[in-house]
PDB file of N, CA, C and O in Angstrom:
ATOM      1  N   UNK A   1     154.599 141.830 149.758  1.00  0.00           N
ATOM      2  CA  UNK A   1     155.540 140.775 150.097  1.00  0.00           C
ATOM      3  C   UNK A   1     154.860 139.404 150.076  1.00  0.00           C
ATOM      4  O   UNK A   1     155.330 138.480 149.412  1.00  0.00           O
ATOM      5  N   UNK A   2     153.612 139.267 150.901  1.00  0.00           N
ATOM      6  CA  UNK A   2     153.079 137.929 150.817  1.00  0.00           C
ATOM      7  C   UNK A   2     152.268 137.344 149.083  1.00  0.00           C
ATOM      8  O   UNK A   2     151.805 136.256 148.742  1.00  0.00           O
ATOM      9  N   UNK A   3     152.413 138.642 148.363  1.00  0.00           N
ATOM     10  CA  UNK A   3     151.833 138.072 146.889  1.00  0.00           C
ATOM     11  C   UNK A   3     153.427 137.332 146.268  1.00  0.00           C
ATOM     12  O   UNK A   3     153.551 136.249 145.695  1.00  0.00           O
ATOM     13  N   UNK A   4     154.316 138.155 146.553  1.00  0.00           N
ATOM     14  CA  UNK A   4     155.322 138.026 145.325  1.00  0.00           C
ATOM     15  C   UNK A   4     156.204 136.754 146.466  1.00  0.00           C
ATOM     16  O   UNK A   4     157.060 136.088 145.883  1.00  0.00           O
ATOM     17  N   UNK A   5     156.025 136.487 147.792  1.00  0.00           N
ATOM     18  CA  UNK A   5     155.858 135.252 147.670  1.00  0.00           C
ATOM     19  C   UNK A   5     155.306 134.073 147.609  1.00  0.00           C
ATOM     20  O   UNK A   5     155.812 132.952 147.653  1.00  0.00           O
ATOM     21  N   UNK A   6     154.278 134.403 147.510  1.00  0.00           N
ATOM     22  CA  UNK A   6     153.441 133.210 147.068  1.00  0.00           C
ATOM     23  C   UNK A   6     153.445 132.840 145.564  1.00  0.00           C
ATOM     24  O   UNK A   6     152.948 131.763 145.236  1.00  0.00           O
ATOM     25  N   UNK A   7     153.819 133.422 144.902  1.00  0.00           N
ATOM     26  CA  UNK A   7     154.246 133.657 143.621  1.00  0.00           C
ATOM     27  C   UNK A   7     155.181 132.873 143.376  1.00  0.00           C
ATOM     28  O   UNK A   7     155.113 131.816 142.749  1.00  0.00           O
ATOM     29  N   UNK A   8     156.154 133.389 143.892  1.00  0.00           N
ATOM     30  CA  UNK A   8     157.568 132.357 144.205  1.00  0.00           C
ATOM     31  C   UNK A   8     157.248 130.845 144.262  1.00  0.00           C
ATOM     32  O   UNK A   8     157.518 129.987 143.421  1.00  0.00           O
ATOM     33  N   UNK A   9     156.630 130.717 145.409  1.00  0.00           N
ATOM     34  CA  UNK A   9     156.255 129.638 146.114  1.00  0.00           C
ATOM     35  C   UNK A   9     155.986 128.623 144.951  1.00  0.00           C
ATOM     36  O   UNK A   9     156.754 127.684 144.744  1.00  0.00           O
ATOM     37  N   UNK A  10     154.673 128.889 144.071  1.00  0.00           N
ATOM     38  CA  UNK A  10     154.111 128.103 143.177  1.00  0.00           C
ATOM     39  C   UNK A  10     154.783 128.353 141.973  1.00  0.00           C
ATOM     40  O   UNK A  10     154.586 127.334 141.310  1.00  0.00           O
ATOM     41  N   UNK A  11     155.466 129.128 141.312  1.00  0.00           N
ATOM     42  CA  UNK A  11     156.288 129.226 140.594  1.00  0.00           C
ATOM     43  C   UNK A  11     157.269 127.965 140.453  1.00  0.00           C
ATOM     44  O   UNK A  11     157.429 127.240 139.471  1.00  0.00           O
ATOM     45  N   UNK A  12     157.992 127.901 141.944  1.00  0.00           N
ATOM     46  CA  UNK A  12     158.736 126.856 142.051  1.00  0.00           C
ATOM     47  C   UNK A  12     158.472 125.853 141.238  1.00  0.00           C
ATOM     48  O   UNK A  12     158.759 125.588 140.070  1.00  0.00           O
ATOM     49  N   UNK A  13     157.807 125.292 142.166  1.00  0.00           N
ATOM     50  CA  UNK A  13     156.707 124.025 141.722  1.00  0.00           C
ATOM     51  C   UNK A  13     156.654 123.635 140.084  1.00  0.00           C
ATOM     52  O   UNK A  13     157.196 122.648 139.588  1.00  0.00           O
ATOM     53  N   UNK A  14     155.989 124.495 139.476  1.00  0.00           N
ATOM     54  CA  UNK A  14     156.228 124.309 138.221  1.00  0.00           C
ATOM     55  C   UNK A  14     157.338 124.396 137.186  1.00  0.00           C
ATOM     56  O   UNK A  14     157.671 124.024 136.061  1.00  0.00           O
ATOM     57  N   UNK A  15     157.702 125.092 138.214  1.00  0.00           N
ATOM     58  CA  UNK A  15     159.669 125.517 136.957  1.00  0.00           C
ATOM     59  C   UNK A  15     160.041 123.654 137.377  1.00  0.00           C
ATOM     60  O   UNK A  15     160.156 122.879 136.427  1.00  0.00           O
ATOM     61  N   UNK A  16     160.161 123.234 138.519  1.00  0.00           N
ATOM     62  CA  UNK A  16     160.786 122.247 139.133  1.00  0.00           C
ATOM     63  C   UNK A  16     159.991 121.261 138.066  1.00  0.00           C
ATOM     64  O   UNK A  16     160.659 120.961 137.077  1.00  0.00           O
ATOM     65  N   UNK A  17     159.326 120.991 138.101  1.00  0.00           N
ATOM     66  CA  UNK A  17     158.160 120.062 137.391  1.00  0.00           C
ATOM     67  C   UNK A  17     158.432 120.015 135.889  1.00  0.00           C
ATOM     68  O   UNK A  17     158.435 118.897 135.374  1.00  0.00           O
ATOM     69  N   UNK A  18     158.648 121.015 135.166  1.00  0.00           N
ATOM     70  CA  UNK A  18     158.835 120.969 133.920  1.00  0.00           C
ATOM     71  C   UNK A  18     160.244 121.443 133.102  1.00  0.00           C
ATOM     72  O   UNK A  18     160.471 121.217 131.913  1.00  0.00           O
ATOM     73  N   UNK A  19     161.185 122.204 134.111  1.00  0.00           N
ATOM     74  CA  UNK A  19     162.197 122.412 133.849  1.00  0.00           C
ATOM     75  C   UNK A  19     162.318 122.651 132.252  1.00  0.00           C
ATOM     76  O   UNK A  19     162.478 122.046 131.192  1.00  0.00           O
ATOM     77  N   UNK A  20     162.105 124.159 132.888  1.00  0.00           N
ATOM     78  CA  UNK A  20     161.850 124.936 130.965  1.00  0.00           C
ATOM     79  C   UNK A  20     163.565 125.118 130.588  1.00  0.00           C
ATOM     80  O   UNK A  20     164.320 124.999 131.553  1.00  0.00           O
ATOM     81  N   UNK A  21     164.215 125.410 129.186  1.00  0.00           N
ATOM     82  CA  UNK A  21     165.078 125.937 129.004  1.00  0.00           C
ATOM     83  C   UNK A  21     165.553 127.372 129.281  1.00  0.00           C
ATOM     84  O   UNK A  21     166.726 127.679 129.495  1.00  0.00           O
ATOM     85  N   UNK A  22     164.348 128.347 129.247  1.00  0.00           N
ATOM     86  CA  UNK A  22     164.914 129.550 129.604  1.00  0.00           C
ATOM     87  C   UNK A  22     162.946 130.051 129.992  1.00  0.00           C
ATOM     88  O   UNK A  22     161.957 129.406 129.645  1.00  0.00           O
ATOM     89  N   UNK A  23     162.980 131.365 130.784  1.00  0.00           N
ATOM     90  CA  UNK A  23     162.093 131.930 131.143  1.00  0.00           C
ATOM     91  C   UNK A  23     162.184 133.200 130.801  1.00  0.00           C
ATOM     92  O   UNK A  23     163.147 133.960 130.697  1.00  0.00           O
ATOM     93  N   UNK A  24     160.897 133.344 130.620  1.00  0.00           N
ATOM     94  CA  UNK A  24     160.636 134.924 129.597  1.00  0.00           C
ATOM     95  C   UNK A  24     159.281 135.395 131.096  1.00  0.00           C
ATOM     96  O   UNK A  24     158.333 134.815 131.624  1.00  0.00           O
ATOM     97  N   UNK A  25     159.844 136.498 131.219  1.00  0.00           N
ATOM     98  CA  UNK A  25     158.823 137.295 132.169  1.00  0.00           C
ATOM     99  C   UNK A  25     158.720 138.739 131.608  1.00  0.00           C
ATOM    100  O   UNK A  25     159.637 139.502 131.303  1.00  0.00           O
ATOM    101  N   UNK A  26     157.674 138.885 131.560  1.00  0.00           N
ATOM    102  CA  UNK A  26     157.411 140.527 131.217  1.00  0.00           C
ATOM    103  C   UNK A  26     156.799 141.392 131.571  1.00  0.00           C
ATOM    104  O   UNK A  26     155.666 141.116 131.967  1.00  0.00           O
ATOM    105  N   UNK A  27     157.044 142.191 131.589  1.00  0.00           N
ATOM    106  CA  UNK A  27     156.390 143.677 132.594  1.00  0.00           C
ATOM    107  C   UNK A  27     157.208 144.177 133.769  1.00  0.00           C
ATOM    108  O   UNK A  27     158.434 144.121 133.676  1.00  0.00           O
ATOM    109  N   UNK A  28     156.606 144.692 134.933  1.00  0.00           N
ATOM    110  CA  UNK A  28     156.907 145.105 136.003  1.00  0.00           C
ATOM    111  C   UNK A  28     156.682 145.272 137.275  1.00  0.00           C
ATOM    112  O   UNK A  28     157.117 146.004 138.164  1.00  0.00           O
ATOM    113  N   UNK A  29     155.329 143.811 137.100  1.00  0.00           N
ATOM    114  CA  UNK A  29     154.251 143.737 138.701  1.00  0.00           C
ATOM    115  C   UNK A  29     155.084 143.110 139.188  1.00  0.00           C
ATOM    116  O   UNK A  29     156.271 143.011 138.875  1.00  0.00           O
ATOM    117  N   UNK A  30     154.300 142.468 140.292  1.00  0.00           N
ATOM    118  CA  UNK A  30     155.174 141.756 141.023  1.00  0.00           C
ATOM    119  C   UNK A  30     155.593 140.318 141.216  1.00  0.00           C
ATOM    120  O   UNK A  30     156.449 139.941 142.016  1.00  0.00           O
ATOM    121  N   UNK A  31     154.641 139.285 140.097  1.00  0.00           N
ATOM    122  CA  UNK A  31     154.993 138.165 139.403  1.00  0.00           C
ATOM    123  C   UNK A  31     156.314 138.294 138.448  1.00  0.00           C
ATOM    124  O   UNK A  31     157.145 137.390 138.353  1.00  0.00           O
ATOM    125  N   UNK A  32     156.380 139.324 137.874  1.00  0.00           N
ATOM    126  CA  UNK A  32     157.127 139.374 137.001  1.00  0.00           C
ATOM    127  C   UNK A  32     158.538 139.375 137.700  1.00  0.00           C
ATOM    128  O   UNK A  32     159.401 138.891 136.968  1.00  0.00           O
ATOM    129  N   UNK A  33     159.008 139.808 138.969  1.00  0.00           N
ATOM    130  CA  UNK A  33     160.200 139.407 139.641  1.00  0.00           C
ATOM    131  C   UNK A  33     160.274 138.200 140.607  1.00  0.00           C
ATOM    132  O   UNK A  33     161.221 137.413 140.616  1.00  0.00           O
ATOM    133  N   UNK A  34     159.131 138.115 141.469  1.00  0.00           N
ATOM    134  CA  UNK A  34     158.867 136.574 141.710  1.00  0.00           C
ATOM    135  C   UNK A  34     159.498 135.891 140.618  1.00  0.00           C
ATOM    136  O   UNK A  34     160.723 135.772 140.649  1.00  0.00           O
ATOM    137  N   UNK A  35     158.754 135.364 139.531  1.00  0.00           N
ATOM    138  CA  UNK A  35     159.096 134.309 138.254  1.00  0.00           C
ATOM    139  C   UNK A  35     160.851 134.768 138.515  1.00  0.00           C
ATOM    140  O   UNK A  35     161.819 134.247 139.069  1.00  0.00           O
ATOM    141  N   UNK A  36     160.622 135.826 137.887  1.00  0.00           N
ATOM    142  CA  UNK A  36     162.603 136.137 137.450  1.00  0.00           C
ATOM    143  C   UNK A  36     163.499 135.635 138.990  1.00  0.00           C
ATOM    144  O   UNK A  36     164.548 134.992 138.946  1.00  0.00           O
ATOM    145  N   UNK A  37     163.021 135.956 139.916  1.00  0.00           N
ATOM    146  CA  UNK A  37     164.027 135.606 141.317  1.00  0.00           C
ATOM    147  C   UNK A  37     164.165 133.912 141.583  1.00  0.00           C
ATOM    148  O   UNK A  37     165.081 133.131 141.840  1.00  0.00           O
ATOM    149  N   UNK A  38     162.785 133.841 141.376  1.00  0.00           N
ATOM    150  CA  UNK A  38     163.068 131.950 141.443  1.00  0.00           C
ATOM    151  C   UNK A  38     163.511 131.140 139.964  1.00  0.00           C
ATOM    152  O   UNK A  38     163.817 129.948 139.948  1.00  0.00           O
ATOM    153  N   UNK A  39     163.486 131.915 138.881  1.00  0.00           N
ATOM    154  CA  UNK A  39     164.050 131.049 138.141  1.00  0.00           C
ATOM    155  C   UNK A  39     165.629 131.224 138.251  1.00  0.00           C
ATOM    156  O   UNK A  39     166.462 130.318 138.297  1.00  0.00           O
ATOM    157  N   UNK A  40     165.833 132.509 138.281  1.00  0.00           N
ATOM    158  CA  UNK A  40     167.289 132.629 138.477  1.00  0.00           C
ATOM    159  C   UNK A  40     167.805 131.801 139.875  1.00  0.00           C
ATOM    160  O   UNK A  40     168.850 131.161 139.759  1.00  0.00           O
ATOM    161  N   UNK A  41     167.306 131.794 140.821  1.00  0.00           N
ATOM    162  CA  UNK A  41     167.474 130.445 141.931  1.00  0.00           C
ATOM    163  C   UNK A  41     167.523 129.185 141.441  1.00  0.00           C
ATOM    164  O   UNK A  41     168.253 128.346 141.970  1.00  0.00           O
ATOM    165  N   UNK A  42     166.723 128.889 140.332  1.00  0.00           N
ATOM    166  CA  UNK A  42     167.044 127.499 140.113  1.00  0.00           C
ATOM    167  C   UNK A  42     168.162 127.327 138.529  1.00  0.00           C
ATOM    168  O   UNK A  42     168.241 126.270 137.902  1.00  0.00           O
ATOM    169  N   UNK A  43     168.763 128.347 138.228  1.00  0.00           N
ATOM    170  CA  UNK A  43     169.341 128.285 137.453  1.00  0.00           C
ATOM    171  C   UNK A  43     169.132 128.392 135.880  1.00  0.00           C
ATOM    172  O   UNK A  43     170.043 128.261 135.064  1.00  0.00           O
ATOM    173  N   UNK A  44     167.672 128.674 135.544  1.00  0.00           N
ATOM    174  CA  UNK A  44     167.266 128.770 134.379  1.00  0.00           C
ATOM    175  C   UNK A  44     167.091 130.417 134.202  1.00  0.00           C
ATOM    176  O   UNK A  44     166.531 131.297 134.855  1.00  0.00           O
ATOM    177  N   UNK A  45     168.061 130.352 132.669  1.00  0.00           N
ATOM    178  CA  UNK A  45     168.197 131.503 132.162  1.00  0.00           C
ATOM    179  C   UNK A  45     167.074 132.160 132.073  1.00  0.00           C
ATOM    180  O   UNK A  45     166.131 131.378 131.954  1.00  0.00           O
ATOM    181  N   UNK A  46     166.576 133.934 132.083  1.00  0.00           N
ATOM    182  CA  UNK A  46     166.099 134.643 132.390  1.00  0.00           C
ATOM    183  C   UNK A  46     166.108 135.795 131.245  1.00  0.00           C
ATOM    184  O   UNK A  46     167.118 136.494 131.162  1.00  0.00           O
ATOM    185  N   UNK A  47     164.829 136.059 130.203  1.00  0.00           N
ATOM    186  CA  UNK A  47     164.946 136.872 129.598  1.00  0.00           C
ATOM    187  C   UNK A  47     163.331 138.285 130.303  1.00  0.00           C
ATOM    188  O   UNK A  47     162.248 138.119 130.864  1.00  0.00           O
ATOM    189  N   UNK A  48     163.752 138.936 130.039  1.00  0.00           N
ATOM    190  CA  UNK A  48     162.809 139.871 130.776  1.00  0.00           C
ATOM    191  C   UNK A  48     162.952 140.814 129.327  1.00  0.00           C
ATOM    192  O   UNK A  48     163.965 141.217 128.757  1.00  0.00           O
ATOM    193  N   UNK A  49     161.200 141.018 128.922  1.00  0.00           N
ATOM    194  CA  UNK A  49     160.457 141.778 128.094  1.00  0.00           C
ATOM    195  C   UNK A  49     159.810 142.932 129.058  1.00  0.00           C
ATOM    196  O   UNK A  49     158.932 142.815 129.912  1.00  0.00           O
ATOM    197  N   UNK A  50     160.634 144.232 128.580  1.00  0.00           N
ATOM    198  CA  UNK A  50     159.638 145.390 129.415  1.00  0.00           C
ATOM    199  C   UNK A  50     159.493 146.537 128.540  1.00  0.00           C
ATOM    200  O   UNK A  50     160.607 146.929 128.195  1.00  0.00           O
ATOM    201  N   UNK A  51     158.511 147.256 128.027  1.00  0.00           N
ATOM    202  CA  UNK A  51     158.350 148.029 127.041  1.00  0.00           C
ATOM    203  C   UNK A  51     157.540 149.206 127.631  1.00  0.00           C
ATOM    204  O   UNK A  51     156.803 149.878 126.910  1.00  0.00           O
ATOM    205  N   UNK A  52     157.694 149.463 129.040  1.00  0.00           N
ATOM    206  CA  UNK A  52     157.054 150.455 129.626  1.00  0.00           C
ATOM    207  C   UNK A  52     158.119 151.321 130.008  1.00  0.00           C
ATOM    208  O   UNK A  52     159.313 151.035 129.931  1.00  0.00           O
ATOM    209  N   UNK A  53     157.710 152.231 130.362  1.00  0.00           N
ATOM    210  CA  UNK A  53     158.238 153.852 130.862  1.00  0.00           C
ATOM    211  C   UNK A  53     159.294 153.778 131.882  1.00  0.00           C
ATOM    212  O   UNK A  53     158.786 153.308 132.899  1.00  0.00           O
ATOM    213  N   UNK A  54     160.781 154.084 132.091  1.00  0.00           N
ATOM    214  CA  UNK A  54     161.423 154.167 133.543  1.00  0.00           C
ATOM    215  C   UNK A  54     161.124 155.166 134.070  1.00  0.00           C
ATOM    216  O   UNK A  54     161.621 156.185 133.592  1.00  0.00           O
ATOM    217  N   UNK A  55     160.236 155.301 135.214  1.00  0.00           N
ATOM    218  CA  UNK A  55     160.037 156.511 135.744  1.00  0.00           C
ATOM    219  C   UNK A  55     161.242 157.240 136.396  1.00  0.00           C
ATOM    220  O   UNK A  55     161.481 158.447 136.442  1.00  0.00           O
ATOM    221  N   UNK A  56     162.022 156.053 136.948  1.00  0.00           N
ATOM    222  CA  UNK A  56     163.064 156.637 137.575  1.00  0.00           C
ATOM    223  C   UNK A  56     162.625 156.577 139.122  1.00  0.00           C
ATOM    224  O   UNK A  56     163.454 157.016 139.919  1.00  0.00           O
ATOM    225  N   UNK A  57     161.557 156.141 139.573  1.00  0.00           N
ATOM    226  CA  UNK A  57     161.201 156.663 140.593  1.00  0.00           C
ATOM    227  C   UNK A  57     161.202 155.846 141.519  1.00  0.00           C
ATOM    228  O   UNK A  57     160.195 155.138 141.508  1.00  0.00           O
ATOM    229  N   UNK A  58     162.032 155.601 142.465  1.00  0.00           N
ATOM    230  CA  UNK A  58     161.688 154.353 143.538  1.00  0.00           C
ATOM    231  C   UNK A  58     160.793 154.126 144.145  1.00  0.00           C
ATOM    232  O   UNK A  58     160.692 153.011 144.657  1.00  0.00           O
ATOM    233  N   UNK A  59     159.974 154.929 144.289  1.00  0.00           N
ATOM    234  CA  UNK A  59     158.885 155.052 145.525  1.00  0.00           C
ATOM    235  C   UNK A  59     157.505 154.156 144.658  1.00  0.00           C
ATOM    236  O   UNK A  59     156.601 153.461 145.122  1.00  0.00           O
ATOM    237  N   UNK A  60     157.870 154.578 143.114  1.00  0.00           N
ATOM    238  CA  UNK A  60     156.957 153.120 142.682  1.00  0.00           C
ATOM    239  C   UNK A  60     157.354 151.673 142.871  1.00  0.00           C
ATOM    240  O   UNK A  60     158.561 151.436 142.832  1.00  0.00           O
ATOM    241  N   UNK A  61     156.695 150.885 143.029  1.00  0.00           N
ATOM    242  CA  UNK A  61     156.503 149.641 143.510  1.00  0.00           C
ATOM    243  C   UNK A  61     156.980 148.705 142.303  1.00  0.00           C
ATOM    244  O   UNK A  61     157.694 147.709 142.413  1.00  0.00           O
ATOM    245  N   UNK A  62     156.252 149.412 140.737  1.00  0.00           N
ATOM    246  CA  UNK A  62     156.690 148.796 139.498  1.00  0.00           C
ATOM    247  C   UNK A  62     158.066 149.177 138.719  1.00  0.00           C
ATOM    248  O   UNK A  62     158.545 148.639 137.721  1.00  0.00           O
ATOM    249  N   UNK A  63     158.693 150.586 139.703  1.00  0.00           N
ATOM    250  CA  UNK A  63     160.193 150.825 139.293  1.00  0.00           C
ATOM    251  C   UNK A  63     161.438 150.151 140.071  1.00  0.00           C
ATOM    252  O   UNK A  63     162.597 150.302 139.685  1.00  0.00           O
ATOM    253  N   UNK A  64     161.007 149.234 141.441  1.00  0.00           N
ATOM    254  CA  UNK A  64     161.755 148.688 142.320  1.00  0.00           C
ATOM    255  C   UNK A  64     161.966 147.343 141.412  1.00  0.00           C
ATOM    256  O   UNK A  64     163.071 146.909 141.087  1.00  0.00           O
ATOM    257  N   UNK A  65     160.537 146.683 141.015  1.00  0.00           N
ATOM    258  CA  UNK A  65     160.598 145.474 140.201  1.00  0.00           C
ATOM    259  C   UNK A  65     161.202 145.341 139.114  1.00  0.00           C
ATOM    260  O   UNK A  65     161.891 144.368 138.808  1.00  0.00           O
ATOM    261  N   UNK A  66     160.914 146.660 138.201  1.00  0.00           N
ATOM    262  CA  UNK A  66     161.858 146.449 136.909  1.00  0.00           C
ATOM    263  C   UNK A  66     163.058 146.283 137.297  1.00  0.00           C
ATOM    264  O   UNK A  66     163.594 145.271 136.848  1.00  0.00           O
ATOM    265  N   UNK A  67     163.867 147.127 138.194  1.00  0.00           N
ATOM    266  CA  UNK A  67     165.005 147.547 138.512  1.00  0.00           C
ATOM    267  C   UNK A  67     165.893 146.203 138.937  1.00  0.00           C
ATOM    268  O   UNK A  67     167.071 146.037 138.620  1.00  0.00           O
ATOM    269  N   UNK A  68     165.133 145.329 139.677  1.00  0.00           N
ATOM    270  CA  UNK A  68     165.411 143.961 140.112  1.00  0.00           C
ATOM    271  C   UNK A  68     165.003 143.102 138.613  1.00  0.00           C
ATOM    272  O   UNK A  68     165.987 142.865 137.912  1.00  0.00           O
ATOM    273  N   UNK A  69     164.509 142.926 138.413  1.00  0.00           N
ATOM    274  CA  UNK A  69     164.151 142.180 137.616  1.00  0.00           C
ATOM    275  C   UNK A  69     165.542 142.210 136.349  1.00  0.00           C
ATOM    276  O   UNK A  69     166.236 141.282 135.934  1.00  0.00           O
ATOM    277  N   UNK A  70     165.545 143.386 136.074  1.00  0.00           N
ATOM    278  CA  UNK A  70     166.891 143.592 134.861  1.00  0.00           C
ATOM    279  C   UNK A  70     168.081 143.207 135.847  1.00  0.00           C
ATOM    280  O   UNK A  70     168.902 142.608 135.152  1.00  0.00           O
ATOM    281  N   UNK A  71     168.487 143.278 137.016  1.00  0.00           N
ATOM    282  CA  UNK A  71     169.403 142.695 137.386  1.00  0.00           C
ATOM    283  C   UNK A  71     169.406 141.665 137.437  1.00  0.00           C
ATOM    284  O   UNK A  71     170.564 141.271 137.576  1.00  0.00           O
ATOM    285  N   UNK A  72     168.280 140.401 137.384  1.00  0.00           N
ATOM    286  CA  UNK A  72     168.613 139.209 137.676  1.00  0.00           C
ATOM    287  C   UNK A  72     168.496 138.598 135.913  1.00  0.00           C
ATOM    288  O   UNK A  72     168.711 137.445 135.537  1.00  0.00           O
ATOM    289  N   UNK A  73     168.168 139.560 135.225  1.00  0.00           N
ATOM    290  CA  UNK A  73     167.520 138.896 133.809  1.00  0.00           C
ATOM    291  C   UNK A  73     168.828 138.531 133.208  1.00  0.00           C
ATOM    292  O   UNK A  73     169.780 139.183 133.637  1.00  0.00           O
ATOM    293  N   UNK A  74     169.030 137.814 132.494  1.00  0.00           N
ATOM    294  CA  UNK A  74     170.802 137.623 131.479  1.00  0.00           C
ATOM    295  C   UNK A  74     170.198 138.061 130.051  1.00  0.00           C
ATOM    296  O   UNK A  74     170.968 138.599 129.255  1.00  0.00           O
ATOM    297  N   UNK A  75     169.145 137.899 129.772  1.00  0.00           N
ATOM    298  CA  UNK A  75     168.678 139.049 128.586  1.00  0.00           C
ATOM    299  C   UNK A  75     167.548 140.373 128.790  1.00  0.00           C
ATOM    300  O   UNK A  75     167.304 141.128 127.848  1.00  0.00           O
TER     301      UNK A  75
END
């Protein structure tokens, strides 16, 4: 919790600062939904690249993130 917000945190900062057109996050750590949760907070579209395995499994940490992450992604 305290990585993926601190993540957030400084994420901000820079989305705010440079105000990209769209954000590309990829994978399934826990930057990768940080980025996706605060950009989708600030309104910039959200594409999420993931080319790994669905385990299916909640109890992983990197199947909670994908799982969030594709919900907040619009691609």
């Amino acid at each position: 919790a305290e990585q993926t917000g601190r993540v957030m945190i400084e994420y901000e900062k820079v989305a705010l600062a440079d105000r990209p057109d769209w954000l590309i996050v990829a994978g399934d750590v826990n930057s990768t939904v940080a980025c996706a949760l605060t950009g989708t907070k600030l309104g910039i579209p959200t594409v999420h690249l993931e080319a790994g395995l669905r385990s299916r499994d909640r109890r992983m940490p990197e199947e909670l993130n994908r799982l969030a992450t594709d919900v907040l992604a619009d691609v």
